[in-house]
Every structure is written in C-alpha cells, then in structure tokens.
N, C-alpha and C positions, 0 to 999 in steps of 0.2 A: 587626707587629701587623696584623691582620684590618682591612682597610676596612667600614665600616655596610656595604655591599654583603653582602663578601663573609662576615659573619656572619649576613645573614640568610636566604641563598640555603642553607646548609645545612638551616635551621629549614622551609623551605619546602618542600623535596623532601623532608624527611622528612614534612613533614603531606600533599604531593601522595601519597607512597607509601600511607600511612597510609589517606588515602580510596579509593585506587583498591581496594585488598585489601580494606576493611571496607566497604564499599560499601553491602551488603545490611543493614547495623546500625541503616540509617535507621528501619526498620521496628521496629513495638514487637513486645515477647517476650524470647525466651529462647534462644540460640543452644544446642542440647543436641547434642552428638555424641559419643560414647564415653567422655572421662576427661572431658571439659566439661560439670558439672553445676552450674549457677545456680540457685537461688531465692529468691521475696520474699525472705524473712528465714528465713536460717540459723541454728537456736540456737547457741549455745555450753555445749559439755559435756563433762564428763570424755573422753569416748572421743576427741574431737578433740585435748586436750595428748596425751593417752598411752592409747592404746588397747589394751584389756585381753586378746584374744587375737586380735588382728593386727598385722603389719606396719605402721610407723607411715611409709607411703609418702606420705601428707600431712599430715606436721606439721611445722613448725607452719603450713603451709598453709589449713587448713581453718580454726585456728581464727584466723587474721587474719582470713579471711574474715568468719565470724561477727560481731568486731567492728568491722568497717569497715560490716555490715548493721545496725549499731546507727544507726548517720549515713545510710547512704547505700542505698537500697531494691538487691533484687540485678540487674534487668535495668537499672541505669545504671551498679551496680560492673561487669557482667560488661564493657561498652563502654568503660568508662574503662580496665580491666585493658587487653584487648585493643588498645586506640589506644597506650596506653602500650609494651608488647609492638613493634609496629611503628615510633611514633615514634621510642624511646628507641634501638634497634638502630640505624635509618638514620642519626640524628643521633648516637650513640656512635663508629660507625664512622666518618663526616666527619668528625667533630675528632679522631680519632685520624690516621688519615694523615698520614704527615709531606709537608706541600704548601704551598707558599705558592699553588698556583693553588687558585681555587675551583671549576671543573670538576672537578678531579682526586678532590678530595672527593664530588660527584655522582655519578662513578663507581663510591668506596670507598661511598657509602651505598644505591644501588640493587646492586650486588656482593655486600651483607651482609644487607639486609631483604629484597630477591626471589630467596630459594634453594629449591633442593627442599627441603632441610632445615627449613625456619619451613613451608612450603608443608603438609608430611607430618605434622611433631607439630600443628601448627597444623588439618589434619582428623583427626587424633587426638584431639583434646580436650585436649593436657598442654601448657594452657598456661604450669603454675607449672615445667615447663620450660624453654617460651620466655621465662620470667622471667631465667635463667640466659643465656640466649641474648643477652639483651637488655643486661644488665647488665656481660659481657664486656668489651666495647670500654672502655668505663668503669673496669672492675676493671685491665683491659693499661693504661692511660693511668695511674690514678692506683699502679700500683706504676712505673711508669718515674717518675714525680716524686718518690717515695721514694728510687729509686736517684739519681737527681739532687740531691736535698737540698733540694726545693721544700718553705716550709713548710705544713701541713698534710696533705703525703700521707700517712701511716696513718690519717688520719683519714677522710679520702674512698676509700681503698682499704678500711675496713672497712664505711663507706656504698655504696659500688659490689658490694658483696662479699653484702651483705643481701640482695636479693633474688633473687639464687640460690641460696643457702643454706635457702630457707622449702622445696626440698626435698633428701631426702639426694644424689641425683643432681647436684643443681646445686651442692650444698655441697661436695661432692666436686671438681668440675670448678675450683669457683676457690679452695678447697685445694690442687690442682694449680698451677694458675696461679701462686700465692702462691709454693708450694716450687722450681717450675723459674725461673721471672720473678725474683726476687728477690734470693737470696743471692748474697754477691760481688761484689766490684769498686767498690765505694766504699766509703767511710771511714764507720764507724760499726756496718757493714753484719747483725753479729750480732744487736744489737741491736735493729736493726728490722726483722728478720725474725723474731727471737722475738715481739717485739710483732705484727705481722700474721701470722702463723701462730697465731698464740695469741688473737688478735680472730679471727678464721674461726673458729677450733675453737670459742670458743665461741658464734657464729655456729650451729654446728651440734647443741652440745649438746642443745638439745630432741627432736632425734629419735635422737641416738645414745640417750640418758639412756630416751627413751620406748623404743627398741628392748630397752637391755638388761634392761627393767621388765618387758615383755610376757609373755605366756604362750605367745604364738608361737614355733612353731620357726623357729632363724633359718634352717634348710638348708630348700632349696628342691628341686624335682623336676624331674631334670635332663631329662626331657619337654620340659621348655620352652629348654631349651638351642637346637637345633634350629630348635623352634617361634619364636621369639624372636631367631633369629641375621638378620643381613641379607642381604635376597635380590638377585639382579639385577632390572633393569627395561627392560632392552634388550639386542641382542646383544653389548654390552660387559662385560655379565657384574658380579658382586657387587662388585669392587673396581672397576667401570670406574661404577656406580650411585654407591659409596662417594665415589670421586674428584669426582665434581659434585655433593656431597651430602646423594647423596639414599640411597636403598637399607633404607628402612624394612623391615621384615619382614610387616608388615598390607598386604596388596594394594589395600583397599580405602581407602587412603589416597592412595593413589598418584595424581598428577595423570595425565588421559590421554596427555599431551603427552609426556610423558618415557618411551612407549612408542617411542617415533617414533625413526627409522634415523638418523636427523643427529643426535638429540642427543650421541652420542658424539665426535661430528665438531666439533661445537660447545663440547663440553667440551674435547676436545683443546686448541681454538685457545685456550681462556680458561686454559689452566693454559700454554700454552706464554708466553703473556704473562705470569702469574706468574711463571715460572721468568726471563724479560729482569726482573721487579720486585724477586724476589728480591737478583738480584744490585744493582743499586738500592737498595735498601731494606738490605743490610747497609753500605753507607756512611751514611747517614742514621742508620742505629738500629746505632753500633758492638755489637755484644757483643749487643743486644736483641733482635736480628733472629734472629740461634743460636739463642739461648735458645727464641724463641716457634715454630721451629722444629723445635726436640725437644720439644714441649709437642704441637705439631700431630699430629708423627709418632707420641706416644704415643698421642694420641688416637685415631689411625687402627687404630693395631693394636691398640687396645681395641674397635673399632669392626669388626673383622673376627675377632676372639676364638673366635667362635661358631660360625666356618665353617672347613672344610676338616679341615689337622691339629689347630685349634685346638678341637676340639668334643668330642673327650673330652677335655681337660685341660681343659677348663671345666667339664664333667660332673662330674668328681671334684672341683671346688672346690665346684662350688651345693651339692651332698650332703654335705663333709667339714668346709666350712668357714663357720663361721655368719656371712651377712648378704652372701656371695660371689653370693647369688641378682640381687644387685643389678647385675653383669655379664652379664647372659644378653641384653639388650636392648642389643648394645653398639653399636650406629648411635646413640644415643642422644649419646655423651658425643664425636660429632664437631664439635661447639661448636668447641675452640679450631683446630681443620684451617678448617671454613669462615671462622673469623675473620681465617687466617694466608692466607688463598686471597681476600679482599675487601681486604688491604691493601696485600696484594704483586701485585694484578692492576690496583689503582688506582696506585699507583707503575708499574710495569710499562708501563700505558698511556700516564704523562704520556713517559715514559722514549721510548718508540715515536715521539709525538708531536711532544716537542723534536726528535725525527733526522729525522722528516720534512718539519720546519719547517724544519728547517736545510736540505734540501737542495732544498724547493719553495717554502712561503710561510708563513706565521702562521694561513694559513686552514684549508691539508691540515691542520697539526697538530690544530687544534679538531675537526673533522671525526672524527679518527680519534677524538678522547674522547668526543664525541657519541655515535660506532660504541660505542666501548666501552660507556658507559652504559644504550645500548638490549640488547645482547649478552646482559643477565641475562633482561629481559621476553623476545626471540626464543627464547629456549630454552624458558620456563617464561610462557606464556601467558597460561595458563590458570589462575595465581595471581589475576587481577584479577579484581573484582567477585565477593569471598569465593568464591574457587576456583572460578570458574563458577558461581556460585546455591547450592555447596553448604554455606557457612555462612549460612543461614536459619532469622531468628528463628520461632519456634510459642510459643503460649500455652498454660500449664499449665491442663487442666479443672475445673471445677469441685471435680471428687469429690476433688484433694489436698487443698485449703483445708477441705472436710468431715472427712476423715479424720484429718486434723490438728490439727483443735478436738477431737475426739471420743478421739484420745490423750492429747492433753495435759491434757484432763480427769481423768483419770485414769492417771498417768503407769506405763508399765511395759514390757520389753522385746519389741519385734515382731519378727515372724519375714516377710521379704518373699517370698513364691509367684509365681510359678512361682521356686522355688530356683535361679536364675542372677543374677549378678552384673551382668549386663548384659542389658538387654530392648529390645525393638524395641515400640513404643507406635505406634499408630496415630495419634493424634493430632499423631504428632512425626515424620509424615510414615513411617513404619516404617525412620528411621534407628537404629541403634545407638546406645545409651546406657548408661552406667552408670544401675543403681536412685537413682532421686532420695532415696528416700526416707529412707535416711540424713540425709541434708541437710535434708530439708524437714516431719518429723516432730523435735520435742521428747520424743526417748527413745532410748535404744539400739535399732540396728536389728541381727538376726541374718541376715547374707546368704552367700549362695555369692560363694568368694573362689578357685573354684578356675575357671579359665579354659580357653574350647573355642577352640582357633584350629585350624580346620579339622574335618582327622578325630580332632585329639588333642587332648587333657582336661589341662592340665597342672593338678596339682594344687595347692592353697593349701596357705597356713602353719596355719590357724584349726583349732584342735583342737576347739570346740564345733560351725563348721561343718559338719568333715568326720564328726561323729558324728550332726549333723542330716541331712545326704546321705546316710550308712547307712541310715539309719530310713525316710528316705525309699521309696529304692531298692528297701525290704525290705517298701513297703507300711502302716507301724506308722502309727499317727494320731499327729498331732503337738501333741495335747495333754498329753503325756509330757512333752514338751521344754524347760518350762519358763518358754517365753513366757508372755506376758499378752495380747498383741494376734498377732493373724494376718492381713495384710493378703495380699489375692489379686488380681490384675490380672486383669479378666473383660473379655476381648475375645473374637474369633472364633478361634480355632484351638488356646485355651489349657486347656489340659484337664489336671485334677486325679486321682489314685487315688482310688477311690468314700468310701472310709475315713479318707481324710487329714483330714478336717475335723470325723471324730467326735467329740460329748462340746464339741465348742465352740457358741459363741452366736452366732449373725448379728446385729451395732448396723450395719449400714452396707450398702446395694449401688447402688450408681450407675453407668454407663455403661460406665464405666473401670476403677475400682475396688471392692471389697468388700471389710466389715472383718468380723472374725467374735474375737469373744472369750472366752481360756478362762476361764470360770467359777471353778477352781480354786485360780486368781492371784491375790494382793489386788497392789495398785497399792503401785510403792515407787521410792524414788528414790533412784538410786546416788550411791556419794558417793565420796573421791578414792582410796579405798582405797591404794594403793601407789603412786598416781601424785604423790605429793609431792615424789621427787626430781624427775620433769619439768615439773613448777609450777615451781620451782628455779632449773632448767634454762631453762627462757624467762622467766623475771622476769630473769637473767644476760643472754641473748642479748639481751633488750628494752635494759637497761641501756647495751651495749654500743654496739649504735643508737644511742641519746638521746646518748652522750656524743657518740660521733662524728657525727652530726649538727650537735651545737651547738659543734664544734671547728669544722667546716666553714663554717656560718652565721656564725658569730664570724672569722675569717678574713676573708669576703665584704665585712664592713663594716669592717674595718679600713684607709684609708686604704694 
C-alpha cells in the first residue's frame, strides 16, 4: 500500500507537468490552431450525431461538446479539456508502473505526458485524440484487473475506454487494446472479454452507425496516402522520428527541437533503457508485458503503413475499401508504442538504478532517476509554456457574434467563402484553423472538406462539396447552390470571382466578416431525417457509460 506521500507525489507531478505545457491558458480566449476549434456556445444539431454528407470524424465528439456548452461556456471547457488531457496521461501512467518506489513512477509520468507525440497532435489541434492518449494508461490498468479477477474491472475498463472512443481513431485504438490485452489466461476469460469487446463496440456505435448513414463515400483519395504518411524529422529518418514518437506528417507541427543532431542520440539512450525495462517489466507483468508488446509493434507498423513498400497497398485499401481512409494518417494510432516505451523505460530506470546502488550508494541510484526523469524535457524543450508561446489564446471578433444572431434568425444552410476548410484569420494571429463556423453558427454549414497539404489537394468524401468546388472553379454564382446564407471572410488578400455573389443580398459586412443572403431560400430547419439509427446509437453508448460509471462509484463506497 502507497504511503500519503507517495500517493500524492504522483497527483503533483502530474499537475507540475500540467502547468508547465498550458502555461499560456492563463490568458482569456480561445486557443484556435487547426483541428482546435472552441466557442462560446456550440449548438447542438443533427449534423453533429450523424452528418448527412461527411465523414463523421467527430462524433460523437462534437456533440458532447455542445452539451457540456450547455453548463459550462467554451473558453473554460476548452482549459479544462486540455488540463485533463495532460493531467490524466501523467497520472494514468504513474499508477500504472509496476513500482513500489515513487520516483520511478515520476519518471513513467514525465516518459508519457512530455512526448513528441502529445507535443505534435497537441499543435495539431486533435485534441479528442489526446483524449485517447490520455485514457490509455487507465484503459492497460483496468483490463489487467479484469484479467486478475479484481471486482469491478469491466466496469472501469469500459469508463477508461469512453473517452477515446468520442473518436473513430481513438475507438479503434482501445478496441485494440481490448482484443490483444485481454483474452486468455484466466478463468472465466471468454466471457469477459465478450463483455468488454462488446461495451467498446458499442462505445463506438455512434460513429460507425453515423458513418454507415451518410451520403459520404467511404473510399478516400489515395493523394493523401503519401501526403498523410509519416515523415522524418532529423537525419534519423521516418522510423528513427517514429521510434521517439514523434514523425507527424504536417511540418508545421513539429517542435523546433526535434530538428536538432542529438536527438537521435538521445532517443537511442532512452529505448536502450527500455529494452534493460523491458526485460524487467516481463517479470513484473508475467504474460502482460508480451501482450502490450504485440499491441506496440502493431501499432508501429500501422504507423509506418504509409511509407515505403507500404504506400501502394495502402493506396488500394483508402480507394477499394470503405472507411480504410481512416489509415492514411498512420503516426497517429502510435498511442500504445509510446505507452509500452514510458512504462518499460520507468522500469528500465529503476532497474539501472538498484545496480548502481548496489555497487556505489542509495544516492547514485536516485540520481540516475532524477537523470532519467529530466531525459524526456532535454530532448523536447520546447513543449513548456504551450510549445514555446505557440498555444495562444485570441478572442473571437465581434462580427462572429453578429453573424450568428443574424442566422439564427432566420435559420438555413451556409455556404463558408473563401471554400477552404481551413483559414488563416488575422485576428488569430494568421495561425491555421479549421472554419469555426460550423461550430459557432446554429445551422448547417457547407465547407470545403477536401485538403491542400503542400502542393497537393487531397480530395474529400462530400459529394455536395465537391459539386460546390466545380461550380466554383467554373466561375457559376453560387446562388444556384442552394444555400440560404453566404458567409465571406473579408480580409486583405481574400479575393472572390466578380460573379460568385450574384443574384445574393448583402445583411452583414464587418471587418472580418460578411454575410450576403440568397433571396431565393426561405429559412427551414432540418430535421433527423435518417439519422435515427445514430440517436440509437448514442442514447446505447450514453447508457453504457452511466451504467459503468455507477458500477465503479458503487464499488468506491463499498467498504
């Protein structure tokens, strides 16, 4: 049993980590960078359960969202998401380690919250990935109590399991987890792993349910194979970025630091320590330690899929096989590699440090876990104080708030201009963002879903889209199209075809924005149309939660 010490020394370095990364969160606003789009108050609406002709890559992401803006305004959900994100990772990972020291834990939770990995999605914006990320450590602990026969594990294995599931990526990952971690080797063992395979599944029902609803093609354009694979970051090359996991494919995520000649030198020394944990850590975790092992390795070569020989045979899955698009970003799902590389390198360290205690003093040993602990911040710096300044909150302009009373007056679908899915706003510093306006208007928004990374265009699923980008292309005015609202972002450099806005009405121009309306719309409000089975679908996953939740809580207070 845990000394009051050393229970609280973990809680602590997880909140130290916690502040030193979100540092810049003191400030009021709105942290916006690429997939990271907050505002005041998100509605809730059909297109969020099950969206009618896209990929449902946030569901049911978007719409927790929404309801959690019922309680709670969005620039303190987006701080509380984000603290939660870091704390829950550093402190998942310390009580997982199998340790009776409390150092060694310090280690396993600075190993697992300071990676390039959290570092990369993390200026990425996809944090309902690092949801996945976060929940991990949690999800490994509470299936080993399963296999152990501690009461209440599927019940906290299907609560650990929930919020990496809010997306398909994350729900995939501790699907995984589930199927390799689980079955085998103790009494009962069929049976509850039907049961936690079968609570994940339908964990994830609301987006498989919403995918198979859509009007979206599931095959994807293997353009983005390529575009989307993982790159190097140093002369270590793609697997040698992968191995310290980092190797995103957006450069512009990429900390500076991890350009730098040692860090490969420094990855070295930290996997050669995992590999002395390794073999430590399969005494400790008989049979557990394999397992999360072949879990890692899969992970890694899903994570390299994209590159080399593996990039036409990925090519022909995004195009042949519906919803395989969902492997083109495969850096993505190396979650359980960096969780098998913070457990087996905190073992690994204490491992180091008993042998040099043994043959100098009690103090070299501390020393070396000291080293060890500081080993993740030396490599990756420039994670503290929100990745050097670059998680910085901005305040939304005025002209959202206007243009947002001025739809919802009159409710009906917009069409967001300049047609990219993604815009650099002046206001928001000219960082990259996803269109807020999705998010922060009450109506369907029609946006470009099809993505420029670099010199190439990979194309979307969205068949209404990709007929509005003809039209475009071809000059046609887009009072054709159907919309009701035309929202235009009017800054300096943003320029429209002379004709695009013929036959519409200008109600709106403000600094930032201008709304222009076609005439020819009346105002109508969608209704669930075919999304009934994914109402279904998340009233099941909700359920799922609630029970397991209060199997857990019920447990807590039982003597």
């Amino acid at each position: 049993m845990w000394r009051p010490t050393a229970r609280l020394v973990p809680h602590g370095t997880a909140a130290a980590i916690t502040a030193v990364v979100l540092a810049p969160l003191v400030a009021p606003g709105y942290v916006l960078r690429y997939d990271m789009v907050f505002v005041p108050r998100q509605p809730l609406s059909w297109e969020m359960l099950a969206p009618a002709d896209a990929l449902p890559r946030a569901v049911p992401l978007d719409a927790l969202v929404s309801l959690a803006n019922l309680a709670v305004p969005g620039w303190l959900l987006q701080r509380f998401v984000l603290v939660a994100i870091v704390y829950l990772a550093a402190l998942g990972m310390a009580r997982l380690v199998p340790t009776e020291r409390t150092l060694t834990r310090v280690v396993g939770a600075l190993a697992y919250a300071w990676t390039p990995f959290l570092a990369e999605r993390l200026l990425l914006g996809q944090w309902g990935l690092l949801l996945a990320y976060a929940a991990l450590p949690w999800l490994v602990a509470a299936v080993r109590d399963v296999r152990a026969g501690r009461p209440g594990g599927l019940a906290r294995l299907v609560v650990a399991a929930a919020p990496a599931a809010v997306t398909p990526t994350g729900g995939l990952i501790a699907l995984a987890t589930v199927l390799v971690l689980l079955p085998g080797g103790f009494a009962g063992w069929r049976r509850s792993t039907a049961l936690g395979v079968g609570g994940v599944a339908a964990l994830c029902a609301p987006w498989v349910v919403a995918a198979l609803t859509s009007a979206a093609g599931g095959r994807s354009d293997p353009e983005g194979v390529a575009a989307f694979a993982a790159r190097a970051e140093n002369w270590s090359g793609t697997i040698g970025a992968l191995a310290g996991t980092g190797g995103i494919w957006n450069a512009q995520t990429v900390p500076g630091s991890r350009g730098s000649a040692l860090v490969p030198i420094a990855t070295l020394a930290l996997l050669a320590v995992c590999a002395v944990g390794f073999h430590a850590l399969r005494r400790r975790w008989p049979g557990d330690a394999v397992r999360l092992a072949w879990l890692a390795a899969g992970a890694f070569v899903v994570a390299l899929a994209g590159t080399g020989p593996g990039e036409p045979v990925l090519g022909w899955l995004v195009t042949s096989v519906p919803g395989a698009g969902l492997l083109r970003d495969g850096q993505k799902f190396l979650i359980p590699y960096a969780a098998l590389v913070a457990v087996t390198f905190a073992v690994g360290a204490e491992a180091l440090a008993r042998a040099l205690a043994g043959r100098l003093d009690a103090n070299a040993g501390r020393v070396v876990l000291v080293a060890a602990a500081l080993l993740p911040v030396a490599i990756l710096p420039d994670l503290a104080v929100g990745a050097a300044g670059q998680l910085r909150p901005v305040r939304y302009p005025a002209d959202w708030a206007a243009v947002s009373a001025r739809v919802a007056a009159a409710p009906g679908e917009v069409l967001s201009l300049p047609f990219e899915g993604y815009q650099r706003y002046r206001w928001n510093r000219g960082q990259v963002v996803r269109d807020p306006a999705p998010r922060y208007l009450d109506a369907p928004v029609l946006m470009n879903d099809a993505l420029r990374v670099g010199t190439v265009t990979v194309d979307g699923e969205n068949p209404r889209a990709a007929r509005v980008r003809a039209a475009l292309d071809a000059g046609e005015p887009v009072a054709g199209s159907g919309v009701r609202w035309v929202l235009v972002r009017t800054e300096p450099g943003v320029e429209l075809p002379a004709n695009v806005l013929s036959g519409l009405r200008p109600v709106y121009a403000g600094e930032y924005l201008a709304l222009w309306e076609n005439p020819g719309i009346t105002a109508a409000s969608p209704g669930p149309g075919r999304r009934w089975p994914a109402v279904v679908a998340h009233v099941l996953a909700g359920l799922v939660v609630i029970i397991g939740a209060f199997v857990v809580l019920r447990g807590r207070r039982e003597p």
